[in-house]
LOMI-85203 format. One line per 5 residues: for each residue x, y, z of N, C-alpha, C. Coordinates in steps of 0.1 Angstrom, whole numbers. Layout:
X Y Z X Y Z X Y Z; ...
***
This chain:
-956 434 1049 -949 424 1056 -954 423 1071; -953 433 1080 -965 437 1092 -971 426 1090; -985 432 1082 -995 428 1082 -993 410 1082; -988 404 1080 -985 393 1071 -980 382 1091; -971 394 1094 -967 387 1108 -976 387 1117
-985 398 1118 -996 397 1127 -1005 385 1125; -1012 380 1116 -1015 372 1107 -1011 361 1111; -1001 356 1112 -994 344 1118 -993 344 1132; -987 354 1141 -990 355 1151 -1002 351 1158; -1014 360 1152 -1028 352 1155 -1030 343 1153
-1026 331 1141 -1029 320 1141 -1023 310 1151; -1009 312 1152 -1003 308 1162 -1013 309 1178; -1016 320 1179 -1022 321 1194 -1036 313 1195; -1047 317 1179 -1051 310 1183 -1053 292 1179; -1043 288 1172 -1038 274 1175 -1038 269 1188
-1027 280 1195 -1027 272 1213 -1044 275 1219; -1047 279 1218 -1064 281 1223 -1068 271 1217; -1065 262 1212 -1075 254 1202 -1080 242 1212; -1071 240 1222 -1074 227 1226 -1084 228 1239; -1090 245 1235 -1100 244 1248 -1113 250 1237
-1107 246 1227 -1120 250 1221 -1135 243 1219; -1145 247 1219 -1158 238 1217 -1166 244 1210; -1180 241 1212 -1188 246 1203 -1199 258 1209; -1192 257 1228 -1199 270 1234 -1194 282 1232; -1206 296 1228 -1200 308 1220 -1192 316 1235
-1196 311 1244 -1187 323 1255 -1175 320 1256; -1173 302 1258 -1157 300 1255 -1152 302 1243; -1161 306 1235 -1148 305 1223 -1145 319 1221; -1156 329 1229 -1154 345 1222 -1141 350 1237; -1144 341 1248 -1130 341 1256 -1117 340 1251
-1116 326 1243 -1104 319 1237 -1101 328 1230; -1110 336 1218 -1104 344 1208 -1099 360 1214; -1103 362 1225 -1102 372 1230 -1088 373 1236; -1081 361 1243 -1070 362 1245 -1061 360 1237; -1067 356 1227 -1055 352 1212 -1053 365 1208
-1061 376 1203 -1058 390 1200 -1057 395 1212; -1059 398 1227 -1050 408 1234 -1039 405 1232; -1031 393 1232 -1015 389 1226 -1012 395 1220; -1018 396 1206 -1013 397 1192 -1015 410 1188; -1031 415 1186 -1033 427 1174 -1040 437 1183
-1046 431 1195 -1058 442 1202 -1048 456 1211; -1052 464 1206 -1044 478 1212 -1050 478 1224; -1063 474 1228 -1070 475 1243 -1078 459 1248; -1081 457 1259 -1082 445 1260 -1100 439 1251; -1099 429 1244 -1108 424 1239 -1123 422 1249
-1134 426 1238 -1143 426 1251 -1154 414 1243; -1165 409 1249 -1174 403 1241 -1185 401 1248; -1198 404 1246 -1211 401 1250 -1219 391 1244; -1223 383 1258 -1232 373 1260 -1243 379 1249; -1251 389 1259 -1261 390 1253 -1265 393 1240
-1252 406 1234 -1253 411 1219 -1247 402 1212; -1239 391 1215 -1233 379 1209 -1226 393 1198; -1213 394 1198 -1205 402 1199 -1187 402 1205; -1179 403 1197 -1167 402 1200 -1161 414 1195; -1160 426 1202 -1151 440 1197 -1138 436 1204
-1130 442 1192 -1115 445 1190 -1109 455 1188; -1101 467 1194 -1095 474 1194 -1088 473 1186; -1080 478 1169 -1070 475 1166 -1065 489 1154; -1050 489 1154 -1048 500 1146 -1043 499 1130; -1055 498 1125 -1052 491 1112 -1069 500 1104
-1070 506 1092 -1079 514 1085 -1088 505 1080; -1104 514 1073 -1115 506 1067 -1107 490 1059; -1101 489 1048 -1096 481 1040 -1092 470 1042; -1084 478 1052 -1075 464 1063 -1081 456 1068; -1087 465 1079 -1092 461 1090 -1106 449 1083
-1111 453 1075 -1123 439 1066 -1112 431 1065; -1105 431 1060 -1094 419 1055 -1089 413 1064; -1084 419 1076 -1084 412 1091 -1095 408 1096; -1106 411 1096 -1115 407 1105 -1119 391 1090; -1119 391 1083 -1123 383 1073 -1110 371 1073
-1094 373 1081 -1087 364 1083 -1088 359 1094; -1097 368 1104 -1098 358 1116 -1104 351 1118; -1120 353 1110 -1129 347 1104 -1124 331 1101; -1114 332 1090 -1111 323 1081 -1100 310 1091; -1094 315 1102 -1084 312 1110 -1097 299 1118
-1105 306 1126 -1112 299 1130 -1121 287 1125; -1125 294 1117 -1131 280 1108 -1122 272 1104; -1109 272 1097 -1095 264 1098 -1096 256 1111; -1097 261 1121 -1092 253 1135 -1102 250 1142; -1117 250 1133 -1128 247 1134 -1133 250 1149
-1137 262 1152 -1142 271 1163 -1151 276 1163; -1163 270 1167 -1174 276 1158 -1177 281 1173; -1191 291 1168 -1196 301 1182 -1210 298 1184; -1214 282 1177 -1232 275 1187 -1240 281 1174; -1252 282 1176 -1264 280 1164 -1269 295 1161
-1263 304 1174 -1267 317 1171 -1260 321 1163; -1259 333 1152 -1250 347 1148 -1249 354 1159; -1230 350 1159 -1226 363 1166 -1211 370 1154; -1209 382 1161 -1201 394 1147 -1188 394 1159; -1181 395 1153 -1168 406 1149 -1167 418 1146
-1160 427 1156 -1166 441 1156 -1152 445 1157; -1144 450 1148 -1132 451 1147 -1137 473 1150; -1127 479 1159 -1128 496 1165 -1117 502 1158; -1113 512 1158 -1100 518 1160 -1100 533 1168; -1093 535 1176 -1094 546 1181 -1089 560 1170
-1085 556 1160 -1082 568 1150 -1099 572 1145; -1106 565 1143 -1122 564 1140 -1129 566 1150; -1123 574 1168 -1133 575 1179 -1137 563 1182; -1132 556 1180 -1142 543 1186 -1153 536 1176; -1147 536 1169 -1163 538 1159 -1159 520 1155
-1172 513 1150 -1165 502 1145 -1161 501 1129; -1147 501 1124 -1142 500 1111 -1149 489 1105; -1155 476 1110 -1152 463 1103 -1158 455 1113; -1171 446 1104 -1177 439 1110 -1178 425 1104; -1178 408 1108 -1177 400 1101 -1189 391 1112
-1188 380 1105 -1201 372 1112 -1184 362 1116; -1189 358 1126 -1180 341 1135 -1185 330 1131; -1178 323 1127 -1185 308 1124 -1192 303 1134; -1207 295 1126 -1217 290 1134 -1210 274 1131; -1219 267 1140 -1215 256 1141 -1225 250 1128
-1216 240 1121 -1220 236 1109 -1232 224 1113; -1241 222 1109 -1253 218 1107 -1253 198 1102
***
């Protein structure tokens, strides 16, 4: 049930981010970034230009946390957010794992 509210919560947040969304990857790895400090991020979201790269702090295990990163995945492309012609990932952490990354997903590229 948790899991289920977080889940909507994020979609909710990033719904309101939607209306600044485009097809450039720094505003959108911004936009998504403030959607989960809200919602799921235990520490503040970070994201790099250069590694094209969005880590997430969150307290949720291996199993989950794929299934989360694979719903935020799915959220965005719903609200059609794409992140430009490069691959960039989803780097979902937890600090029970040292920091280590649990869960990695690709971001939607902009469709072709």
């Amino acid at each position: 049930m948790m899991g289920r509210l977080v889940v909507l919560a994020l979609s909710v947040s990033i719904s309101a981010g939607q209306a600044l969304a485009d097809d450039d990857a720094v505003s959108n790895a911004e936009m998504l970034c403030r959607a989960v400090d809200t919602t799921i991020s235990l520490s503040p979201c970070t994201y790099s230009e250069e590694a094209k790269t969005v880590t997430v702090s969150v307290a949720t295990a291996g199993g989950d946390a794929q299934a989360l990163c694979q719903t935020i995945r799915s959220s965005l492309v719903e609200k059609q957010i794409y992140f430009g012609a490069d691959p960039w990932k989803l780097d979902l952490k937890s600090p029970a794992s040292g920091d280590s990354t649990i869960a990695s997903c690709d971001l939607p590229q902009t469709p072709h």
